[in-house]
Every structure is written in structure tokens, then in C-alpha cells.
C-alpha positions as CSV (number, residue, x, y, z in Angstrom):
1,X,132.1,79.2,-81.4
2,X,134.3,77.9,-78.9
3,X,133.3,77.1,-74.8
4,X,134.8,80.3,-73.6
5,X,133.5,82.6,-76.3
6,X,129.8,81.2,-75.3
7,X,130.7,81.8,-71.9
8,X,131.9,85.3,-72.1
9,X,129.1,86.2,-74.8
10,X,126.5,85.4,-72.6
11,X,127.6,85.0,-69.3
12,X,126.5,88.4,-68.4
13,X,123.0,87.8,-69.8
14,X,122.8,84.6,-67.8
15,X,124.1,86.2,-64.1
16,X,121.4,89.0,-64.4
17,X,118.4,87.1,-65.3
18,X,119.4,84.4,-62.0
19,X,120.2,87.5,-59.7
20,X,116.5,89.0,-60.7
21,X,114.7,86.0,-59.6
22,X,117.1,84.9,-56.8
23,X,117.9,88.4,-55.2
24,X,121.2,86.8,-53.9
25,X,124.4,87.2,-55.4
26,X,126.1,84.3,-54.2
27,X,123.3,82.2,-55.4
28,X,122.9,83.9,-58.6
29,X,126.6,83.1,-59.2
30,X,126.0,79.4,-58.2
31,X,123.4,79.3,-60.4
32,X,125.1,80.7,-63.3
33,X,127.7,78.2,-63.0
34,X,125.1,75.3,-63.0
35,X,123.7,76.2,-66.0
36,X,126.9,76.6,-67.9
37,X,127.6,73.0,-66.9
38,X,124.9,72.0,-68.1
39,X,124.9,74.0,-71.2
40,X,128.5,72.0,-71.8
41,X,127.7,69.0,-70.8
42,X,124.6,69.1,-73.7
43,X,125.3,69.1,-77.6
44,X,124.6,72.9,-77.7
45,X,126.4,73.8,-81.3
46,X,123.2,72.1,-82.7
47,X,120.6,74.1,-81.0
48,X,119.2,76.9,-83.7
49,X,118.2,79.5,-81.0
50,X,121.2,79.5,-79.5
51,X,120.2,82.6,-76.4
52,X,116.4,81.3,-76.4
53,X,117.6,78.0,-75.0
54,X,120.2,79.2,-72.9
55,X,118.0,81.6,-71.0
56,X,115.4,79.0,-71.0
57,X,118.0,76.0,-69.2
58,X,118.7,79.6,-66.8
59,X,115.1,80.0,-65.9
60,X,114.7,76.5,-65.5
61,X,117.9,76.2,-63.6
62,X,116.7,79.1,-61.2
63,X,113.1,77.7,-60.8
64,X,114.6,74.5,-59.4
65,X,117.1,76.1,-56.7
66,X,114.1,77.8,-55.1
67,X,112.2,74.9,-55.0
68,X,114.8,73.1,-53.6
69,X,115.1,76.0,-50.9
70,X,111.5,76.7,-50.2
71,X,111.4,72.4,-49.6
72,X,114.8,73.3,-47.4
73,X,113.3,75.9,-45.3
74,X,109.7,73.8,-45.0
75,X,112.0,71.2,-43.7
76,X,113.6,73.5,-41.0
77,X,110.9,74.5,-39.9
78,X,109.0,71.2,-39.5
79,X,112.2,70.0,-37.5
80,X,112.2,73.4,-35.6
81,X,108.4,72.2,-34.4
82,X,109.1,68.9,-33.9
83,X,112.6,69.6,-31.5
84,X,111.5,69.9,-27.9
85,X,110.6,73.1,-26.7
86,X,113.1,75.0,-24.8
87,X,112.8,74.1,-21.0
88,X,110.6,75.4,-18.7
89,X,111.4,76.8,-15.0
90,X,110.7,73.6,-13.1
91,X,108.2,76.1,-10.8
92,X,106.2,76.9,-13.8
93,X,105.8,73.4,-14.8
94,X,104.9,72.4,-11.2
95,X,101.8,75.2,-11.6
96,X,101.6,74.0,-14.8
97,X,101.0,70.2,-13.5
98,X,98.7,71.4,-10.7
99,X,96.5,73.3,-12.5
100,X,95.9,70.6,-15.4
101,X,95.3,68.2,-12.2
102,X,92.6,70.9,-10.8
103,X,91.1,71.3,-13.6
104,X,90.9,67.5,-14.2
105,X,88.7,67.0,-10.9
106,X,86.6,70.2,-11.7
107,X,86.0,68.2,-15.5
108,X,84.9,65.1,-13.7
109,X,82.2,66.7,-11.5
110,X,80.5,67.8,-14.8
111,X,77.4,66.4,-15.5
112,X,78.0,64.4,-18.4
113,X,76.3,66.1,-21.4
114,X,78.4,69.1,-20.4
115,X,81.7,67.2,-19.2
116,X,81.4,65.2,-22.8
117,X,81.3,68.8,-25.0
118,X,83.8,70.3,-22.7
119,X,86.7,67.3,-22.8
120,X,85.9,67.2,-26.6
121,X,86.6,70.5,-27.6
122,X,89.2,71.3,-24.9
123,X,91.2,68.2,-24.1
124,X,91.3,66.4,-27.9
125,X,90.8,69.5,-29.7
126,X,87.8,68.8,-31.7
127,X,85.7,71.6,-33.4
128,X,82.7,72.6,-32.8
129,X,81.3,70.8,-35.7
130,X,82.7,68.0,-35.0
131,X,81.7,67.9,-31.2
132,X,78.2,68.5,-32.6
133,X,78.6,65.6,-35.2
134,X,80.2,63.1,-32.5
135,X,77.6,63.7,-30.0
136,X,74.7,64.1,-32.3
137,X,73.9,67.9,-31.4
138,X,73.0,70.8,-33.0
139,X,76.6,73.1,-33.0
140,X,74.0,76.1,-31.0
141,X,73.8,73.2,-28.3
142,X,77.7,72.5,-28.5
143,X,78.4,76.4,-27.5
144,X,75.4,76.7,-24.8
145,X,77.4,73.3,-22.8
146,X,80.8,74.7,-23.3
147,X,79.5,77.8,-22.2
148,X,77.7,76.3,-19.3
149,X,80.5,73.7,-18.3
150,X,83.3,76.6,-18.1
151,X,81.2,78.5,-15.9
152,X,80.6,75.6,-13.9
153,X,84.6,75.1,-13.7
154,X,85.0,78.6,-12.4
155,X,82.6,79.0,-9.7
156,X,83.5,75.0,-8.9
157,X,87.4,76.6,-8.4
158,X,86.1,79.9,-6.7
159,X,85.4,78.7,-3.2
160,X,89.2,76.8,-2.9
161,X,90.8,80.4,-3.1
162,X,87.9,82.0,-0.7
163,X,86.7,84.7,-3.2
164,X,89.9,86.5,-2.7
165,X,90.6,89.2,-5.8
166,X,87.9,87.7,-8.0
167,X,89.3,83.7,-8.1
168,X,92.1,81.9,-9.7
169,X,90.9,83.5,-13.7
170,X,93.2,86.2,-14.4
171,X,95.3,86.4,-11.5
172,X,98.4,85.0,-13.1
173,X,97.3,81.6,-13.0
174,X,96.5,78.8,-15.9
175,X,92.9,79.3,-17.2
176,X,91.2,76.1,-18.1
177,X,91.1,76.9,-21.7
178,X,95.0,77.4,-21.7
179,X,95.4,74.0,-20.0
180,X,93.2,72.1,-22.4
181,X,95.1,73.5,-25.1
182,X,98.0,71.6,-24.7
């Protein structure tokens, strides 16, 4: 059996099984022609199950192009987090900026048990295990501070907007969770 009698004997076999686990046609062609590279490049007038081993370098061939696109696509979107995020209005960061800096001087006139939970949790982003395990605290006691500090917070902002429409919480401005996110 020649090259092109291989080819055309099987090259039908070979395109289906790569378009069934690519679901692409142009890949499924690519494909196809990898593995018939590959199939020349090898000593395949020895191999005894001729079809076996041909479907088998397909299947193989396949299983490595979607790796290698799953590992391209993890790779776009790591790049996609790490480029910098589209800009902001310069007027949103300005309230953006003003609000972290108010809620800054609210988180200093804690009471430090409370201020220490709160900046944990909110400002490096611990959980609440592990703001129970840094400050040697039981996690019930962890949720009663953070619980007690934010409600501190708000009525500590309430008086600097007068009372007016229930304070600066859900009124269009940054909440102090949404700042310590960041």
C-alpha cells in the first residue's frame, strides 16, 4: 500500500473521528493533516493493526490540540485579568478616592478589637477563619465585631450628611464593604 492509497482509504475515517471531538471543521482538518504527517513520518508498513493505530495516533493527536487550546484560552484569560482595567471617569475615581479616605478615618476611630477584625476581613481580605485564627478568637466573635464595627462606621458617617434620606448607604454612594473590597 502506497502513501496516497493509505491516505484516501482512511482519510475519511480519520476527519470524522477529529470533527466529533473537536466540533470545528477547520480544526478537524488541521488535525487530520497532523496525524497523516505523523503517520508518514513513522515506519507504518510494519504496524499489524494497521486502522487500530491510526485511529489511535488520531485520538491522541486530537487530545493534544485541546489541551493545547484549553492551556491557550487559560492563558488569555489570565492576561485578560492581569491588563489594566478599562479607565474609569476621572469623577468616579475622585468619589471613589474620597470615600476610601472617609472610610479610612471612620476605621481609625474603632476601638481596636473591632478596628483589628474589621481591617482584617475588609482591607486584606482575610476570612473569617482566618481573622479568628490571627487574632485568637472564636469565628462567633469574628462576626459579632464585624458586625458591630460596620454599624459603628455608619452611624460614625450619618451625622456628616445631617440624616438627610437615611445617610450616605444606598444613596448611590461607595458602601464601606465595596471600598474594602478592592
Amino acid at each position: 500500500m502506497t502513501e496516497k492509497e493509505l491516505f484516501e482509504t482512511y482519510n475519511k475515517d480519520v476527519y470524522k473521528t477529529c470533527y466529533f471531538m473537536l466540533h470545528h471543521a477547520a480544526d478537524a482538518e488541521d488535525v487530520c493533516q497532523e496525524v497523516f504527517l505523523t503517520v508518514f513520518r513513522h515506519d507504518w508498513r510494519r504496524v499489524e493493526h494497521l486502522k487500530t493505530w491510526l485511529m489511535r495516533v488520531t485520538v491522541n493527536h486530537c487530545l493534544n490540540h485541546l489541551k493545547k487550546n484549553s492551556r491557550a484560552q487559560a492563558n488569555e484569560k489570565r492576561l485578560q485579568q492581569l491588563a489594566p482595567p478599562a479607565e474609569k471617569a476621572a469623577e468616579t475615581v475622585a468619589e471613589e478616592r474620597e470615600a476610601a479616605k472617609e472610610c479610612v478615618q471612620l476605621l481609625s476611630r474603632l476601638p481596636g478589637k473591632i478596628r483589628a477584625a474589621v481591617s482584617l476581613r475588609f482591607i486584606s481580605e482575610c476570612s473569617l477563619n482566618e481573622v479568628a485564627d490571627i487574632l485568637s478568637i472564636p469565628v462567633g466573635t469574628v462576626k459579632s465585631r464585624l458586625n458591630k464595627g460596620l454599624k459603628l462606621m455608619k452611624r460614625m458617617a450619618e451625622p456628616a450628611n445631617d440624616g438627610k434620606d437615611g445617610g450616605a448607604y444606598g444613596k448611590g454612594r461607595t458602601n464601606v464593604y465595596s471600598v474594602f473590597r478592592r
